[in-house]
C-alpha positions as CSV (number, residue, x, y, z in Angstrom):
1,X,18.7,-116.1,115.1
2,X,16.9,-118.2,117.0
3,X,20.4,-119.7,118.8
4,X,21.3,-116.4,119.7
5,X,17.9,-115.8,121.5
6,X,18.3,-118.7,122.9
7,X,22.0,-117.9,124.3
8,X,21.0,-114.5,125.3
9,X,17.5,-115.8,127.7
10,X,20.2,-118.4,128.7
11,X,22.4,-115.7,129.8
12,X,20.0,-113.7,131.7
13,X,18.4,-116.7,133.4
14,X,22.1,-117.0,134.9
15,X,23.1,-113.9,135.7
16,X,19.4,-113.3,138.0
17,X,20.6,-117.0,139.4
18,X,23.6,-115.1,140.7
19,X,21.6,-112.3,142.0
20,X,19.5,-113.8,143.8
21,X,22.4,-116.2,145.3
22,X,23.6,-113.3,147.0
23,X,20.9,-111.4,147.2
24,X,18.8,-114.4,149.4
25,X,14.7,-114.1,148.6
26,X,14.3,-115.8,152.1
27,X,16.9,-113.5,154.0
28,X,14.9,-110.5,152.1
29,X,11.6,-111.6,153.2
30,X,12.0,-112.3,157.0
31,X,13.5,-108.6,156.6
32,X,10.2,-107.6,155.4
33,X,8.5,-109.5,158.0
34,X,10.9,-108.4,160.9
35,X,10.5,-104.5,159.8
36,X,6.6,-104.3,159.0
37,X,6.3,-106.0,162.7
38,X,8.2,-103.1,163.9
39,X,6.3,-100.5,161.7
40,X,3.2,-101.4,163.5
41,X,4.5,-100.8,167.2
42,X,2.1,-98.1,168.9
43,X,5.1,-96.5,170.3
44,X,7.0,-96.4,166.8
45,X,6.7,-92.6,166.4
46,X,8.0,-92.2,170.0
47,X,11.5,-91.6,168.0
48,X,10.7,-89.8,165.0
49,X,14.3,-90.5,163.3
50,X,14.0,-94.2,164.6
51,X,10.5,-94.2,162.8
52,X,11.6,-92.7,159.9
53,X,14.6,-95.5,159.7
54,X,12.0,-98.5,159.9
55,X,9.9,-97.0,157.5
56,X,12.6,-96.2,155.0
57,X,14.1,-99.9,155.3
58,X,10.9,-101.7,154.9
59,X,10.2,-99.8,152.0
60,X,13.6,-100.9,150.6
61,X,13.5,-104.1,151.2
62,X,9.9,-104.8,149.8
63,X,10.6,-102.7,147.0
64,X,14.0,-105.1,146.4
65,X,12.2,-108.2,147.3
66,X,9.2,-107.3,144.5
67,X,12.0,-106.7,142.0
68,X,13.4,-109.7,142.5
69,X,10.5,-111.6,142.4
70,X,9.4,-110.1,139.5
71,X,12.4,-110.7,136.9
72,X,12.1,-114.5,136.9
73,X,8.0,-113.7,135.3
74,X,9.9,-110.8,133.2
75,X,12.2,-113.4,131.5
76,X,9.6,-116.0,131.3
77,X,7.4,-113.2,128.9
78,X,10.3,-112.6,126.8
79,X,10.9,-116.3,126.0
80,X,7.5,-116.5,124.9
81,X,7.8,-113.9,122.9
82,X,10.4,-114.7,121.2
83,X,9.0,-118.2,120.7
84,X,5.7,-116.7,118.9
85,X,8.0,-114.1,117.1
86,X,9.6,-117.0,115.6
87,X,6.7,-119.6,114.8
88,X,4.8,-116.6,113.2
89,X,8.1,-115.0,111.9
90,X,6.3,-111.9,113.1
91,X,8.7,-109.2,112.9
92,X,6.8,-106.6,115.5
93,X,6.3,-109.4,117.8
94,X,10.8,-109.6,117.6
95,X,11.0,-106.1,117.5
96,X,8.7,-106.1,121.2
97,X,10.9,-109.2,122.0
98,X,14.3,-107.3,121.6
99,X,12.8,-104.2,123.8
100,X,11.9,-106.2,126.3
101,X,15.4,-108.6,126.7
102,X,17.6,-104.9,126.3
103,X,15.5,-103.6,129.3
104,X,16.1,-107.0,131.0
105,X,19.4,-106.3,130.5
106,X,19.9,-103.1,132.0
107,X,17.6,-103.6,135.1
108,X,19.7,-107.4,136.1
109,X,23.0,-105.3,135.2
110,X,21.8,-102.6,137.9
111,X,20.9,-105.5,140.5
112,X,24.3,-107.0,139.5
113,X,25.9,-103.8,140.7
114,X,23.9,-103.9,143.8
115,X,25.4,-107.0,144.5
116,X,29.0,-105.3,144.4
117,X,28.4,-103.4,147.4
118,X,29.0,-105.0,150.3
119,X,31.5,-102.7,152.2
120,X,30.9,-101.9,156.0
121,X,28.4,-98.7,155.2
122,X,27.5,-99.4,151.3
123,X,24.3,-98.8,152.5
124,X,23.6,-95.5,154.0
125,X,23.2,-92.0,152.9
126,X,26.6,-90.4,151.7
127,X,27.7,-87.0,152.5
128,X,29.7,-85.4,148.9
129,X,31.9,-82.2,149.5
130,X,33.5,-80.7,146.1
131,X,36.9,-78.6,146.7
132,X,38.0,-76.4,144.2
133,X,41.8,-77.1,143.5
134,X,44.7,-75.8,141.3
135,X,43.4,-73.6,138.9
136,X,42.0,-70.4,140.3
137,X,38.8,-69.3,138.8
138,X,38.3,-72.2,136.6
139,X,38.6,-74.6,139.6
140,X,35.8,-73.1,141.1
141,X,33.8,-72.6,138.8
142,X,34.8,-76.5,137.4
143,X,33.7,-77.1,141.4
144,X,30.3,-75.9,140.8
145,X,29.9,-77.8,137.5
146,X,30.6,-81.1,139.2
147,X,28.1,-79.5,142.2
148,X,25.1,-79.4,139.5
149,X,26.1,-82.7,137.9
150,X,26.0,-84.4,141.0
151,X,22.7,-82.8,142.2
152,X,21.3,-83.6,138.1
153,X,22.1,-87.4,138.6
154,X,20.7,-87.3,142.2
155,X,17.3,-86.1,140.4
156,X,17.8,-88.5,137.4
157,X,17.6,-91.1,139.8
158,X,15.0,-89.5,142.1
159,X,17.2,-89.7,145.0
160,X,16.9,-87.0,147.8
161,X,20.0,-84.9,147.8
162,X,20.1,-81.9,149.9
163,X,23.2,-78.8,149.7
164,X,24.5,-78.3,153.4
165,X,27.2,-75.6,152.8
166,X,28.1,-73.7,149.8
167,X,31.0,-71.5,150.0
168,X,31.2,-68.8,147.1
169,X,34.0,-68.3,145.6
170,X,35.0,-64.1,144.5
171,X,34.8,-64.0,141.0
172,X,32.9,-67.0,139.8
173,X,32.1,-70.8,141.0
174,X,32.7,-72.0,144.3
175,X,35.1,-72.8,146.7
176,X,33.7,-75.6,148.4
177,X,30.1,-77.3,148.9
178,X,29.0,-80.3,150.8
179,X,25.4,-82.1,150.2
180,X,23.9,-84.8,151.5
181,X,22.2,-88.0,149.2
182,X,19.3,-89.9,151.1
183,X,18.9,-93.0,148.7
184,X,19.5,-97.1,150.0
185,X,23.6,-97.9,149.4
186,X,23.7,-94.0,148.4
187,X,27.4,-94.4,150.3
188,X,28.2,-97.5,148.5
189,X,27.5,-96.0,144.6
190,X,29.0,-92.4,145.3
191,X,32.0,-93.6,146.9
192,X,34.1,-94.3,143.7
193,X,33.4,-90.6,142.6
194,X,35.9,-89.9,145.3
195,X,39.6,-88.5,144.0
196,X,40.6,-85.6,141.7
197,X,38.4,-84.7,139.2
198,X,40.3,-82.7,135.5
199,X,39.0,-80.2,133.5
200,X,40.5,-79.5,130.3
201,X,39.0,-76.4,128.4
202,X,39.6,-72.7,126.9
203,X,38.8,-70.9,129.6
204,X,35.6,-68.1,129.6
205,X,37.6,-66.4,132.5
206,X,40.6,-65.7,130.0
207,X,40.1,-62.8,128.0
208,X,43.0,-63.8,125.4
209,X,40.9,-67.5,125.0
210,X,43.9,-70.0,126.3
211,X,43.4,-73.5,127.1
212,X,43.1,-74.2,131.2
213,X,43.9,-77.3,133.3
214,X,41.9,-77.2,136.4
215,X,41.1,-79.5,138.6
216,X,38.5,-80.3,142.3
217,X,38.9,-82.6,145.0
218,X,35.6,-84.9,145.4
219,X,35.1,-86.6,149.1
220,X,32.6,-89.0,150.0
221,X,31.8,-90.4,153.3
222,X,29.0,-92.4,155.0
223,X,26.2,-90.8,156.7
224,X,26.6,-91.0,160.8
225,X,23.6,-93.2,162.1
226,X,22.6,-93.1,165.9
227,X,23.8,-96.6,166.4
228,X,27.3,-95.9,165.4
229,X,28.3,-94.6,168.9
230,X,30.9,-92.0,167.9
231,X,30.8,-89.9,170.8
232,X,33.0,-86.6,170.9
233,X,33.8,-85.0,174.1
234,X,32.7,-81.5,174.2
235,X,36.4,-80.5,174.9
236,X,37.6,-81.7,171.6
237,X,35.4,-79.3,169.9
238,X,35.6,-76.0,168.9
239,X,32.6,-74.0,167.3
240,X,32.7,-70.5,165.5
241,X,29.2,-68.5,164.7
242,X,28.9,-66.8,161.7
243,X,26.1,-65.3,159.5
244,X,25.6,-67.2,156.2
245,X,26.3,-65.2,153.2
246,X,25.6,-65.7,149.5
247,X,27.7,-64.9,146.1
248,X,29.6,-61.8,146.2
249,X,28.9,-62.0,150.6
250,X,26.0,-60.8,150.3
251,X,24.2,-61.4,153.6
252,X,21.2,-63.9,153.0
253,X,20.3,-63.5,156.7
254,X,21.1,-60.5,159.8
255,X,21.9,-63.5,162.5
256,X,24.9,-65.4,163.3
257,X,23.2,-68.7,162.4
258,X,25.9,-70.4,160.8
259,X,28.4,-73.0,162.3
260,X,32.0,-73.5,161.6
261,X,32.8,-76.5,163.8
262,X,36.4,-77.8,163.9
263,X,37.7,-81.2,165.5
264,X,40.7,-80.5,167.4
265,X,42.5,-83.8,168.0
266,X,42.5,-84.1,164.0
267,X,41.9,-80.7,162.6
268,X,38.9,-82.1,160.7
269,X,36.8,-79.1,160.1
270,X,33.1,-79.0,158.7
271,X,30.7,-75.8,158.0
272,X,26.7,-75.5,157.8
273,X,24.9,-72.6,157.0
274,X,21.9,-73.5,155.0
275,X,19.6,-74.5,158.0
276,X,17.0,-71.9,159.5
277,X,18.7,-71.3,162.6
278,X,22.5,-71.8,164.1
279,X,20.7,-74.8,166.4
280,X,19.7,-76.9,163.1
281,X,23.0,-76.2,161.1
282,X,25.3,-77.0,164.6
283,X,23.2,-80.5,164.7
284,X,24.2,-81.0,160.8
285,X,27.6,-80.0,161.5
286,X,28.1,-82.5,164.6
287,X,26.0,-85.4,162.0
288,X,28.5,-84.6,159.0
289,X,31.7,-84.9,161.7
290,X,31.0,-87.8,163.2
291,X,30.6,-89.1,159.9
292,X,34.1,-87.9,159.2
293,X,35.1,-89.3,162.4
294,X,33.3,-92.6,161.4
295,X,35.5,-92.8,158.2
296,X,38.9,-92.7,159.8
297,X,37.7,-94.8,162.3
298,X,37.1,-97.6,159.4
299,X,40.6,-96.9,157.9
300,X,42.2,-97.2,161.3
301,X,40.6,-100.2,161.8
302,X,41.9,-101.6,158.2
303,X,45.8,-100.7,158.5
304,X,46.7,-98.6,161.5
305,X,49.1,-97.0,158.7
306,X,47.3,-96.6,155.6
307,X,45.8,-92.9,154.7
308,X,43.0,-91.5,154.8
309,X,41.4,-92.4,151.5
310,X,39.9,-88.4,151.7
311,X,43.1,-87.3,151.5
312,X,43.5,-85.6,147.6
313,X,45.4,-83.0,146.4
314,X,43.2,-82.4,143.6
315,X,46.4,-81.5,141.2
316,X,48.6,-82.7,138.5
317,X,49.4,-86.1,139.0
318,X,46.7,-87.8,140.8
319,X,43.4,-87.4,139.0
320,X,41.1,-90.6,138.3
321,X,38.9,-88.4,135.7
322,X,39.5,-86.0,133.2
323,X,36.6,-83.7,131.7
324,X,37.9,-82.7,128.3
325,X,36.1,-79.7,126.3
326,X,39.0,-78.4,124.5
327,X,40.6,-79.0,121.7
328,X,37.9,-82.4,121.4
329,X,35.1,-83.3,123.7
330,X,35.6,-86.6,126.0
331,X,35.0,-87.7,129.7
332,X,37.4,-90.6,130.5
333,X,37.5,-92.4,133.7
334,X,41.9,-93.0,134.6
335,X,40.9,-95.9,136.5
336,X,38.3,-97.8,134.4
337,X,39.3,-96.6,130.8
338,X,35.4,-95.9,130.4
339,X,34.9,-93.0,128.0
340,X,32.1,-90.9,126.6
341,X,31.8,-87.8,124.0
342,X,29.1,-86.7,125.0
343,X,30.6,-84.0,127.7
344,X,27.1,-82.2,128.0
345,X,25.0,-85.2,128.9
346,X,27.7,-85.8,131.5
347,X,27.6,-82.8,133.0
348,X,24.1,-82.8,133.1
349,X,24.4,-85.9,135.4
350,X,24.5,-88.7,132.9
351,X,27.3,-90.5,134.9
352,X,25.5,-93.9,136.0
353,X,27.6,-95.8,133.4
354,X,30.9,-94.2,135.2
355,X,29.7,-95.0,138.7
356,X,29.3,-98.7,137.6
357,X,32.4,-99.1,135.7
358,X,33.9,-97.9,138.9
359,X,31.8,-100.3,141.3
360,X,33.2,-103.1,138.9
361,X,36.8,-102.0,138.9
362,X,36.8,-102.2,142.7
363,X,35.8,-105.1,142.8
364,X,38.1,-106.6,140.9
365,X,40.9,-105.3,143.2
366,X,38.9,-106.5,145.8
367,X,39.2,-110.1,144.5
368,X,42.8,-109.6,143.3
369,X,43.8,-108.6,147.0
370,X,42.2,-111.4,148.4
C-alpha cells in the first residue's frame, strides 16, 4: 500500500510541475502587480466597463495565483498524512489521507484543463444560442431542456449567466434563446458544446406514446470586448423594433422595446428583448454581433476557405451528442465516447465531465495537426 501512495503523491507532484510550467508563478504575479497598480488609479472609474475589466482580471489572476500556490502545501499535508497513517497503521488517519489525495485530484485535473485553453479568446465571456431543429415540438421543447441545463451548470459553477432573447415556440419549448456566461475562459470551456445536440425519447407531445428523434443546434462564440475594434458602418445594418412577447405572445410590455438587428453584408441576424428599454437591448444586440462578426473574422483569418464552425444543421447525420431516455437512459458524447446513465443529473447541469472530455479531445487534434 504504501508504494502505491507513494506512486500516486509522485504523480500529483508531476502533474502540478506541469501546471505551473505553463501556467508561470512569475508571469501570474507581475499580472497581479501590473493590475492592482491599475486598480488604484484615481481616474479608474472614469470608464466604468474599463473598471469593471481591471477589477475582474485582478481578481482572476490572484485568485489563480493563490491556487497555485497553495497545491504544492496541499500535497505536502497529504504526504504526511499518509506517512503517520502508516507508522501508526491508523486507519482514520488513511481514510482522511485518501479524501484529501481524491480532492487533489480533481482540483490539479481542473487546472490541467485550464492549461488546454489557449485559443485566441479562451478567455472571455461566451455568448450560447440554442436552435430548435428537426423535430417539431419535441425540438423545442429538447431546446429548452438544454436552455435550463446550461443555465443549471452555469449556477453549479457559480458563474454569471444571463438569458438575452428567448423566442417561444407555439405549443411548447422554444424556438431559439441566446444567453450570455460572465466567468474567466467562459469562451474557452463552452466552446466544445457547440454542434448538434440528439434527443432520443417517447415523446409527451404524442398522444399514441411513439418514440421521437429530435434534435437543437448549439452556437458558441466569444464575447466582443472594446479593444477588438470591430467597427460596422451604420449602412450595413438594418434594425427592426418590436414589443417583446412571452409564451403563447403574450405581451410582457406595451412598447416597441425590442431589437431585431440583422447584418446585411452576411445576413447574420441577432434579437434582444429582455432589456428595460429598446436603447439597452439595441446595445446588446450590436455587443452579441460584433461578437458574431469577431468569430468569422478568426476563421477568415485561419483558412480563407474553411466554414464557419457555427454553421450546423442540427439533423440526422451530424450530431456530436446524443441524449437517450427511451428505450434505456444514456448521454454519450460522438466525439469523446464519454458516457453517463445518469440522464437527470445531466440535464440538471451535471455536464463538467463532458466539457473536459471535449477540452482534452481538442487538444489532441490540436497536437495531431501540428
Amino acid at each position: 500500500m504504501a508504494t502505491d501512495y507513494n506512486a500516486e503523491i509522485a504523480d500529483l507532484q508531476h502533474t502540478l510541475a506541469e501546471i505551473r510550467a505553463v501556467m508561470d508563478p512569475d508571469a501570474l504575479r507581475d499580472r497581479v502587480a501590473e493590475l492592482s497598480e491599475a486598480a488604484v488609479a484615481p481616474d479608474l472609474w472614469d470608464d466604468q466597463a474599463n473598471a469593471q475589466s481591471i477589477t475582474s482580471a485582478l481578481s482572476h489572476a490572484q485568485s489563480e495565483l493563490e491556487r497555485l500556490e497553495k497545491l504544492d502545501d496541499r500535497i505536502e499535508d497529504a504526504e504526511t498524512l499518509v506517512e503517520l497513517g502508516l507508522e501508526e497503521d491508523d486507519a482514520e488517519t488513511l481514510e482522511e489521507a485518501d479524501r484529501a489525495l481524491a480532492k487533489l485530484r480533481r482540483d490539479l485535473g481542473e487546472l490541467e484543463i485550464r492549461t488546454l485553453l489557449h485559443g485566441d479568446y479562451d478567455e472571455r465571456d461566451a455568448v450560447v444560442t440554442i436552435r430548435a431543429g428537426a423535430g417539431g415540438v419535441d425540438a423545442a421543447d429538447f431546446a429548452e431542456m438544454l436552455l435550463r441545463m446550461y443555465l443549471r451548470w452555469a449556477e453549479r459553477n457559480h458563474y454569471s449567466a444571463k438569458v438575452m432573447d428567448t423566442s417561444h415556440a407555439e405549443e411548447a419549448g422554444i424556438k431559439s434563446a441566446t444567453f450570455e456566461v460572465n466567468a474567466p475562459y467562459a469562451y474557452g470551456t463552452l466552446s466544445v458544446e457547440a454542434g448538434t445536440h440528439r434527443l432520443v425519447r417517447i415523446s409527451p407531445f404524442d398522444n399514441q406514446g411513439r418514440r421521437q428523434t429530435s434534435f437543437a443546434a448549439v452556437e458558441v462564440i466569444p464575447l466582443i470586448e472594446s479593444t477588438d475594434h470591430i467597427d460596422i458602418p451604420e449602412a450595413e445594418i438594418k434594425v427592426d423594433v418590436f414589443r417583446s412577447s412571452g409564451p403563447g405572445g403574450q405581451s410582457v410590455n406595451t412598447t416597441d422595446s425590442a431589437v431585431r438587428m440583422t447584418h446585411i453584408p452576411t445576413g447574420i441576424v441577432v434579437s434582444m428583448q429582455n432589456e428595460k428599454s429598446q436603447i439597452q437591448n439595441r446595445a446588446a444586440a450590436l455587443r452579441v454581433l460584433q461578437s458574431r462578426l469577431l468569430l468569422v473574422r478568426q476563421e477568415q483569418e485561419k483558412a480563407e476557405q474553411k466554414e464557419l464552425a457555427g454553421d450546423i444543421k442540427a439533423s440526422w447525420g451530424d450530431q456530436m451528442r446524443s441524449y437517450v431516455l427511451h428505450p434505456y437512459q444514456m448521454v454519450k458524447d460522438l466525439r469523446t465516447e464519454h458516457e453517463v446513465g445518469n440522464t437527470s443529473g445531466v440535464f440538471d447541469g451535471d455536464i463538467d465531465d463532458f466539457i473536459d472530455a471535449g477540452i482534452r479531445w481538442r487538444r489532441r487534434l490540436e497536437n495531431a495537426e501540428d
